[in-house]
N, C-alpha and C positions, 0 to 999 in steps of 0.2 A: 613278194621276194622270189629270183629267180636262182635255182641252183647254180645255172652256167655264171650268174653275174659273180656269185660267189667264186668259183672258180677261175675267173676270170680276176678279178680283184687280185686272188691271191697270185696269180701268174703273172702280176702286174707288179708285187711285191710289196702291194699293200698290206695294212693290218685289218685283220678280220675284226668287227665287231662282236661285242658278247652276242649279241639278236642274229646275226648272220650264221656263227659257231651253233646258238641253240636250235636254228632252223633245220641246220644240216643232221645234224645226231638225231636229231627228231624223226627227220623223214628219213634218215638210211636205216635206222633202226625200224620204223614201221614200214619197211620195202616201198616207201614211195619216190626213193633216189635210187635209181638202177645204180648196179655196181659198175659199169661204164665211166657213172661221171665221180663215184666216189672217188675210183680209183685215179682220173683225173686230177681232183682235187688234191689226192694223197704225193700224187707225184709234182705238183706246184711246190707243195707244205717242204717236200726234197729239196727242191733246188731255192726257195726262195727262206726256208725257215717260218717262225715264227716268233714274236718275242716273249717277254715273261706275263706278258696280259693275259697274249691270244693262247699260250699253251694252258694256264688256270682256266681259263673260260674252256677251252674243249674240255682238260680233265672234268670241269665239274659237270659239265652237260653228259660226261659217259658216265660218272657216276651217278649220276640221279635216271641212266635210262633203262634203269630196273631197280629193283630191291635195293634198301640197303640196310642193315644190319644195325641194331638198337641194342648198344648194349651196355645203356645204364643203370640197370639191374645190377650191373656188375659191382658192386663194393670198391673203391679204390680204383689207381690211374690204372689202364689198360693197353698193356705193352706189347708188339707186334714186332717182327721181322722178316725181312724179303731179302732172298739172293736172287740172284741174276743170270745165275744156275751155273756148272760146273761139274766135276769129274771127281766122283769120291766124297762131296758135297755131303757129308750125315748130321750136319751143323746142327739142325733145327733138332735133333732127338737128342742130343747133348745138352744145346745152350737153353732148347725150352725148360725140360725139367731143373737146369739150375738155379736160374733166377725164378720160376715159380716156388723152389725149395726157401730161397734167399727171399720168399715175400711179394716179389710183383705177380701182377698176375697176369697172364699170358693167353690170349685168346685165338689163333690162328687158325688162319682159313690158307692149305697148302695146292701143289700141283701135283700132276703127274709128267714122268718122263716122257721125252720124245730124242730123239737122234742120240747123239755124244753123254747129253745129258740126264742124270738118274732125276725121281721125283720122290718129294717125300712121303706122300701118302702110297707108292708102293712099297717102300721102305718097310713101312708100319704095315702092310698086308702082310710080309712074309712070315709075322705071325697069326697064327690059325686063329678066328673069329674075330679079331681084328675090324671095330666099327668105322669109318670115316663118314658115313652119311647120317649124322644126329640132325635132327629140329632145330631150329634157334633156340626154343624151351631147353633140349636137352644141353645146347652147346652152353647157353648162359647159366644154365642152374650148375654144371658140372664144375666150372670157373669157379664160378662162389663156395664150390664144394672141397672142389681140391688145389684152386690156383692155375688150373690146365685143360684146354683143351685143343687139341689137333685133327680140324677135319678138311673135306673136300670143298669146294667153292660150290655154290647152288648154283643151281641153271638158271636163275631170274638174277643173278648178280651182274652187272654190266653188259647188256646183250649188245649193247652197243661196241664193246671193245672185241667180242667176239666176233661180229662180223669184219668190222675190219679189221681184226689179225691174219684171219683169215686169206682178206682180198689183198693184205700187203703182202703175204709169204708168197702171191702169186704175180705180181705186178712189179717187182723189184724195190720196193718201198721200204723195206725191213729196217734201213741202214739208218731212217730221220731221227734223228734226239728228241725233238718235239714229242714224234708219233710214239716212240720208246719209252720216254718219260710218262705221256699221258695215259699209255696202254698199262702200266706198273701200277701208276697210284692210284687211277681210278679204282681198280680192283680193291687195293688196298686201302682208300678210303675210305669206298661202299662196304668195307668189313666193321669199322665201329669203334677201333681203335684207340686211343687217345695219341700213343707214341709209336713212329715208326725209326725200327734200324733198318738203312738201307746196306747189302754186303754188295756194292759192284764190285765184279770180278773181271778182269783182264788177263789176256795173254791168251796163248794156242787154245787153253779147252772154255777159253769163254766167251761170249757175245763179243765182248769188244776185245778189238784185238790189243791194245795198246793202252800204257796209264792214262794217257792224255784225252782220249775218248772215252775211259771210263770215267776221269774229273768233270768231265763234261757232261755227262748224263747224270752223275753222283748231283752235281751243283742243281742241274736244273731241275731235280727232283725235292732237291730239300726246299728248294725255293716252291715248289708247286705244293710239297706242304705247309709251309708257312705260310704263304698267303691263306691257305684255308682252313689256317686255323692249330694245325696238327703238328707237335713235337718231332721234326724230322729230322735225323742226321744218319752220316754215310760213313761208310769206310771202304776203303782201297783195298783190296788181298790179289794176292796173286796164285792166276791159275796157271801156269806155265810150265807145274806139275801137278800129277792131282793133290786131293789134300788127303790128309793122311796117307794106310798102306791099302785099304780095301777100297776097291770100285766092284758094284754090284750088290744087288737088295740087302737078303739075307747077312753076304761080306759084311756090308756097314754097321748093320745092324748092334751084330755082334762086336765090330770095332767102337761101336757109341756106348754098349754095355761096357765095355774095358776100361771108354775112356775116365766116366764113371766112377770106375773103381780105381782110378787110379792108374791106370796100365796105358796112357793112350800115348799115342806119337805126337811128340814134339809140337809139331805146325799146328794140328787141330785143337791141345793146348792152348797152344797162344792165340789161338782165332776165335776160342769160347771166351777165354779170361778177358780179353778186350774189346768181346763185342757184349759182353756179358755184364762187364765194369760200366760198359755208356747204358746198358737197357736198365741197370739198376741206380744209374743217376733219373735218367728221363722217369723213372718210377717214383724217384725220392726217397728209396731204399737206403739210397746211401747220399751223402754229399758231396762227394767229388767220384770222378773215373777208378782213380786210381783207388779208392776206400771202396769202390763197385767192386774191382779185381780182384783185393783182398778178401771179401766176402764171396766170392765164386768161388777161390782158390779154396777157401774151409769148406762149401760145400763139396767138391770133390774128396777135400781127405776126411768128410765124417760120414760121407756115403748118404749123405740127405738128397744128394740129387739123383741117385740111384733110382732110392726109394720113391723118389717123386716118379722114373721113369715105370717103375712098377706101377705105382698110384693111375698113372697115365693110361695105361695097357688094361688093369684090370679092370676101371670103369669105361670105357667102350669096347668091352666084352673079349679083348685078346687074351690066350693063355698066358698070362704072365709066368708061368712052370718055362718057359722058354727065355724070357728075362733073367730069371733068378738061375738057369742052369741051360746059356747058351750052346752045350754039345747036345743038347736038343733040337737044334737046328738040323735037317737035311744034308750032308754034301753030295755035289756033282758026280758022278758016276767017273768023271774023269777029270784026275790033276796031274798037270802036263808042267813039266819044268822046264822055265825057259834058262838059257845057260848064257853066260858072258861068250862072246867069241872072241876078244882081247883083255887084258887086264888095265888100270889105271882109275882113273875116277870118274864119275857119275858126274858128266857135264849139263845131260839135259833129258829131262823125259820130257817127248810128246804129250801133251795132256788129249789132246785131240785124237792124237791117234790110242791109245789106251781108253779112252771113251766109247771110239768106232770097234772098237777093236771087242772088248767088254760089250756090245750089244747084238755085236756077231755070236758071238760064245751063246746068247740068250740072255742077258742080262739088260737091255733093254728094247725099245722100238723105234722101227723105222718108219710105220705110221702109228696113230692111236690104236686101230685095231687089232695090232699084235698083239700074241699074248707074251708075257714074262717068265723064265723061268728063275725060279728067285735062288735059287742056291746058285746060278753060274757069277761067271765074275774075274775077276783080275786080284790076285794079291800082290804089294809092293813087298819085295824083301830087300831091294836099296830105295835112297832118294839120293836126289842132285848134291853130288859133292864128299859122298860116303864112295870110301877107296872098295876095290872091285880083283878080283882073281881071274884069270881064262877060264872061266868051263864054272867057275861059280854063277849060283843061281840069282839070278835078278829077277823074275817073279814065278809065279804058280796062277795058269791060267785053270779055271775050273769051269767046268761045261759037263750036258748031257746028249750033246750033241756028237758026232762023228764025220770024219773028213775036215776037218778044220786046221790041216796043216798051213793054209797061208795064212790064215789067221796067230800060229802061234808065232810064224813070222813076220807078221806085223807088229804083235810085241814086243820082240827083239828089236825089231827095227823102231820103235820108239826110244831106246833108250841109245843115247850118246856116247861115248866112253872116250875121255881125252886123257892125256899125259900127265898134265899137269893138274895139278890138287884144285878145286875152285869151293869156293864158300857157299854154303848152305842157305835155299831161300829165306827172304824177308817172307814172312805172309802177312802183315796189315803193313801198308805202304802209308796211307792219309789217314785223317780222321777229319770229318767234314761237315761242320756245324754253324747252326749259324751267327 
């Protein structure tokens, strides 16, 4: 079997064979397929697709082309969640500890930020000792211990999907649903999982720009776990603003302890309670969505999913004194008010540009090698469709940084302000099962 035949096949519009698909992950992972012809082939995969066979057959050849994660050890079904990533995005510190509180039991293997977008595991840095790189031993024994755990992905989990993330962020390939689908679940596969929530996200601050591209990655993923076996279903949100009012580490943090308690804004509400109600059907927590939602919603008013956040922090070694009395946090040496320059209504925030804007301040990176500064960040004091005053404050950019004046007008200039009153986002659009 020849690489170029393969490549050529597919620029033909044929369909790969499973044997052809295993060849290739084989040898691009063990550097015996120059990145030349990978990238080749990734750019056929663009223009020709692939169907629902050939995209199962890549995902399962990139998960098996490392490690993958054993974890039935675990006592009961084993529930997982994946965003798509987004602006303000502190989902996983909320919705994990809920349904762990509510009985499932939650094992997740997260990311770190890069560009526009925050990542969880620096989230959970920005408290001091704060573990993310546990064992398998420690991550499975912690699960059965307390319902939860949240770490880093290992370096032997899909090297395969590493490399070509890599060579497509360089080759213009980024944009295939194939390559996007199979680069998500393989990861998420090789985790161990039994049930995955997929959160696609669309609009300005998210990969896809548009519903309809994110139905289409959403579908072709539930379907890449189904065929292999895995509890997969999706849901639609919109990022077109971010979610909630804090973007930035530390910011979320403290916004996810609120929400908690009780205190949280609106949208992130509704995005725990209904991604919360399907993780606790796929668990068999509960029997329907809607009896999932109901049992999320009493965790928040009896403060069990707090507790679970504390439980969480204080077995992989974080100060939980920071949890339980977040003015323990740090702030920014400097908080800057951004001010309305007309009055009327909140028609649109950039989520995009609040992202860019928030990792200028320090709050995230523009490559991996950055470092983070965890207290900077963006607070919302409007959202889309909350009426506005001239010279009232529509947010508080926080930074340790100096000279940042076109920055604090790039946050102005994210927010839109029209005449007329307009309705307050949807944030779950679909719900996608199969």
């Amino acid at each position: 079997m020849r690489t170029v035949d393969i490549i050529e096949a597919k620029r033909d519009g044929r369909a790969l064979t499973k044997e052809e698909i295993d060849f290739f992950v084989k040898g691009y992972t063990a550097d015996e397929i120059p990145d030349y012809q990978a990238a080749a082939l990734a750019m056929a995969i663009l223009f020709r697709g692939m169907n629902k066979d050939e995209i199962a057959y890549l995902t399962d050849a990139m998960m098996h082309s490392g490690d993958t994660i054993d974890l039935s050890a675990i006592k009961g079904i084993k529930v997982d969640k994946h965003s798509t990533g987004g602006v303000g995005d502190k989902t996983s510190l909320v919705l994990g500890p809920l349904v762990s509180a509510c009985g499932a039991k939650l094992a997740k293997m997260s990311g770190r930020g890069l560009g526009h977008t925050g990542g969880t595991l620096d989230k959970m840095e920005s408290v001091p000792g704060m573990r993310i790189g546990l064992s398998e031993k420690e991550f499975v024994d912690q699960v059965n211990r307390i319902g939860i755990s949240i770490i880093g992905q290992t370096a032997k989990i899909d090297p395969a999907d590493k490399k070509l993330y890599a060579l497509r962020d360089v080759t213009g390939t980024v944009e295939s649903i194939p390559l996007i689908a199979s680069s998500i679940m393989s990861k998420k596969l090789a985790s161990g999982s039994d049930a995955i929530l997929l959160d696609v996200k669309f609009g300005s601050g998210a990969f896809m720009k548009n519903i309809d591209s994110a139905r289409e990655l959403a579908k072709t993923m539930v379907e890449i776990g189904d065929s292999l076996h895995r509890d997969t279903r999706a849901i639609l949100t919109d990022m077109d603003e971010p979610l909630g009012r804090a973007v930035g580490n530390s910011l979320e943090v403290k916004e996810a302890i609120a929400t908690l308690k009780g205190e949280g804004p609106e949208d992130l509400v509704e995005l725990v309670k209904r991604a919360g109600g399907i993780m606790l059907s796929q668990a068999k927590v509960a029997s329907s969505v809607e009896e999932g939602e109901k049992i999320i919603l009493k965790a928040i008013d009896d403060r069990s999913g707090f507790e679970k956040l504390c439980a969480l922090f204080e077995a992989q070694g974080g100060d939980v004194s920071y949890i339980r009395d977040p003015s323990k946090f740090p702030l920014a040496s400097h908080i800057e008010e951004i001010r309305a320059k007309k009055g009327g209504y909140v028609e649109r925030i950039d989520s995009f540009g609040i992202g860019v804007a928030a990792m200028k301040l320090g709050a995230g990176r523009a490559k991996m090698t950055d470092t983070i500064d965890m207290a900077a960040g963006i607070i919302l004091c409007k959202k889309v469709g909350d009426k506005v005053k001239e010279g009232e404050v529509l947010a508080y950019a926080h930074t340790n940084k100096t000279d940042v004046e076109e920055v604090y007008k790039e946050i102005s200039d994210s927010f839109i302000v029209c005449k007329e009153k307009v309705p307050a986002h949807t944030v779950v659009h679909e719900y996608i099962a199969k």
